[in-house]
C-alpha positions in Angstrom: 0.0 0.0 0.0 1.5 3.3 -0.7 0.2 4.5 2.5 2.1 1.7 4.0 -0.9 0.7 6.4 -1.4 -2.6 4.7 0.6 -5.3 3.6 -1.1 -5.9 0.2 1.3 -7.6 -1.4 0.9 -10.7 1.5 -2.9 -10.5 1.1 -2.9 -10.8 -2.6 0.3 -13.7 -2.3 -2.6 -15.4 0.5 -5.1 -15.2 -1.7 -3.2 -16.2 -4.8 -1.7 -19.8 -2.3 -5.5 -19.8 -1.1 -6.7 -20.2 -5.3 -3.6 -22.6 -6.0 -4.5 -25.1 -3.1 -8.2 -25.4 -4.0 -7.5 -25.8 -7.6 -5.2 -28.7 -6.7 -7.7 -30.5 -4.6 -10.6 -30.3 -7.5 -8.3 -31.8 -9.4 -6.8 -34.6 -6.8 -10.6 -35.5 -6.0 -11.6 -34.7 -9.4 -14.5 -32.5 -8.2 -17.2 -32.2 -10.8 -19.7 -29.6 -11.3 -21.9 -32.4 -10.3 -21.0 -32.8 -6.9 -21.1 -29.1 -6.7 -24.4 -29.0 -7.5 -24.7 -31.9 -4.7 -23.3 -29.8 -1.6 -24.8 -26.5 -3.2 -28.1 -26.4 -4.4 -29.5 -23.6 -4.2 -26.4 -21.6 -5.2 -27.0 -19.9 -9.0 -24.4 -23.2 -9.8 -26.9 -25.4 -9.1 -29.5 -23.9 -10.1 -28.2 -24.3 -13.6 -27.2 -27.5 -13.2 -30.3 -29.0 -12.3 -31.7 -28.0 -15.8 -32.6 -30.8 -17.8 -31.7 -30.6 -21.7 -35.4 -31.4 -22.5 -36.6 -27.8 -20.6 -34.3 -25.9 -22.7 -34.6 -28.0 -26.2 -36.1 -26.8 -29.2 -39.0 -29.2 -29.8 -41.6 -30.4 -32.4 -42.3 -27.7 -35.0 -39.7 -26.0 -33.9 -37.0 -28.6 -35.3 -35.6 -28.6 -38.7 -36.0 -31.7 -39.9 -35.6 -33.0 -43.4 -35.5 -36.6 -44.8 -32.4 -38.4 -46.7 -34.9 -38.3 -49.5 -35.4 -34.3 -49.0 -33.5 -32.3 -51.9 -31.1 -30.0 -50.8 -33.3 -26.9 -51.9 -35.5 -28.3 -48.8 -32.9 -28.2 -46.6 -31.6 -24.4 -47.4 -35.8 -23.4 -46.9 -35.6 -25.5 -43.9 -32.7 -24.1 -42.5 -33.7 -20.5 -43.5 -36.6 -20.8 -42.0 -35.6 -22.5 -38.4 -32.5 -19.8 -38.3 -30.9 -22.6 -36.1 -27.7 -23.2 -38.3 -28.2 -26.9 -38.8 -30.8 -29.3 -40.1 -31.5 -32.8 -38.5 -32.3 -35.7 -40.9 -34.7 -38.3 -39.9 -36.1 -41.8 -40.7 -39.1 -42.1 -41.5 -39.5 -43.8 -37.8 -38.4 -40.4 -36.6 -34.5 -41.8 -36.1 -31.8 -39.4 -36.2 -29.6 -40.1 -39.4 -27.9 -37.5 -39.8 -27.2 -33.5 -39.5 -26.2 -31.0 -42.2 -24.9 -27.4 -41.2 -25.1 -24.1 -43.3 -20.6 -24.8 -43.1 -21.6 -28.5 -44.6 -23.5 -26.3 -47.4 -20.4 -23.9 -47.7 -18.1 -26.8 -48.3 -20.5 -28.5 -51.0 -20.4 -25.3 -53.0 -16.6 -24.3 -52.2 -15.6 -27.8 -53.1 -17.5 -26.5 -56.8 -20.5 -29.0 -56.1 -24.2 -28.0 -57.4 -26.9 -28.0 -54.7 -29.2 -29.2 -57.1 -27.0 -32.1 -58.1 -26.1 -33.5 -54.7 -28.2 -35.8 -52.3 -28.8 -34.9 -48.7 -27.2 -38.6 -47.9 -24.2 -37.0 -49.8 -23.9 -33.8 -47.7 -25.4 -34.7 -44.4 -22.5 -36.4 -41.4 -23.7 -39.5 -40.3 -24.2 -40.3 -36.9 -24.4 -36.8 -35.4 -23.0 -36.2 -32.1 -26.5 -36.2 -30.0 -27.3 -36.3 -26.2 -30.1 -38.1 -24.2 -32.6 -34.8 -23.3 -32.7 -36.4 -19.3 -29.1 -35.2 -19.4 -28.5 -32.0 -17.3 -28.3 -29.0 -19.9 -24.8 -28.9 -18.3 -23.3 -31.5 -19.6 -24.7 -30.6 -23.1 -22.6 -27.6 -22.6 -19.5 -29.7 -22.0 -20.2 -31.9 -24.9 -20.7 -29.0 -27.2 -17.3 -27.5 -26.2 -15.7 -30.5 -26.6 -17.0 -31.3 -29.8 -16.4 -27.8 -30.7 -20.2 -27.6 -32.1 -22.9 -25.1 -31.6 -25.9 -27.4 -32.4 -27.0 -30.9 -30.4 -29.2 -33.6 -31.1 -31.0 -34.4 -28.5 -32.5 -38.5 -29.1 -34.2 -40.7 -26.9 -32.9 -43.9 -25.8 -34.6 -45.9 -28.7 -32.6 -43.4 -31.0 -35.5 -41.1 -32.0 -35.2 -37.2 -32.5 -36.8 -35.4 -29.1 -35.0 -32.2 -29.8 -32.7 -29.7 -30.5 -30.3 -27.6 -28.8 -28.5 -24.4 -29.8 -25.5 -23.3 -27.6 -27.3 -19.6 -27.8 -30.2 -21.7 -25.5 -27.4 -22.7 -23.0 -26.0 -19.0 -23.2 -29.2 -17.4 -22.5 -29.4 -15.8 -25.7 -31.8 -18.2 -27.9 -35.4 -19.3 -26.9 -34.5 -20.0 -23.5 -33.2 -17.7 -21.0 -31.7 -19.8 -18.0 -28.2 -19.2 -17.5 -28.5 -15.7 -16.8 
């Protein structure tokens, strides 16, 4: 302190030590946000950890959905007119097949492919990274940052399409407003 009443040097060096050591426990008894949510409740933590990913999902009408059979003009309306970034393809049991995102669309066309003259099967990634919507909307943020995507399937455990989820729904700055 330029006063010199206060020795804030040692209280920032305490704090600092006091940062370091409970760092290194989460990490020695690999704490989760789980068990935070566990010991803390009704903190603003776990709150938002108690969220399900089926309260914050897109659902039914709301979904853009195409088929494999769908052209790819379908998909652009459907996409355009969802403004989600991403369109889920479905079975005709309502199974999750696949996803195609406006960057899959980019590539098709950078790549010097027609839209008219390619097949949703063509464009679309199999297999879709997805998430079960009884999962805490938590976790969906974890997966999404690990899988470095901005849209999620959510399917149910027979493998049909319950939902989607938008990382600006987690962020508080889609649909839902929950994180906040």
């Amino acid at each position: 302190c330029p006063l010199g009443l206060a020795p804030t040097t040692s209280s920032t060096a305490t704090l600092a030590l006091g940062d370091a050591l409970a760092v290194a426990l989460l990490k020695r008894k690999q704490f989760r946000a789980e068990d935070f949510r566990r010991n803390h409740p009704g903190g603003s933590l776990g709150e938002r950890l108690k969220i399900a990913v089926r309260e914050v999902m897109l659902q039914g009408d709301k979904v853009p959905t195409v088929t494999e059979n769908s052209t790819m003009t379908e998909v652009i309306a459907e996409l355009n007119a969802k403004n989600i970034g991403a369109v889920l393809v479905v079975s005709s049991a309502g199974e999750l097949t696949g996803i195609v995102t406006d960057g899959d669309i980019r590539r098709l066309l950078l790549a010097g492919n027609s839209i008219e003259q390619s097949g949703v099967a063509e464009v679309m990634t199999s297999k879709p990274v997805s998430i079960a919507p009884d999962l805490m909307a938590a976790d969906a943020l974890s997966l999404m940052q690990s899988k470095e995507i901005t849209v999620l399937a959510a399917v149910d455990d027979s493998g049909k399409l319950a939902g989607i989820l938008h990382l600006h729904d987690l962020l508080g700055k889609g649909e839902f407003r929950f994180l906040i």
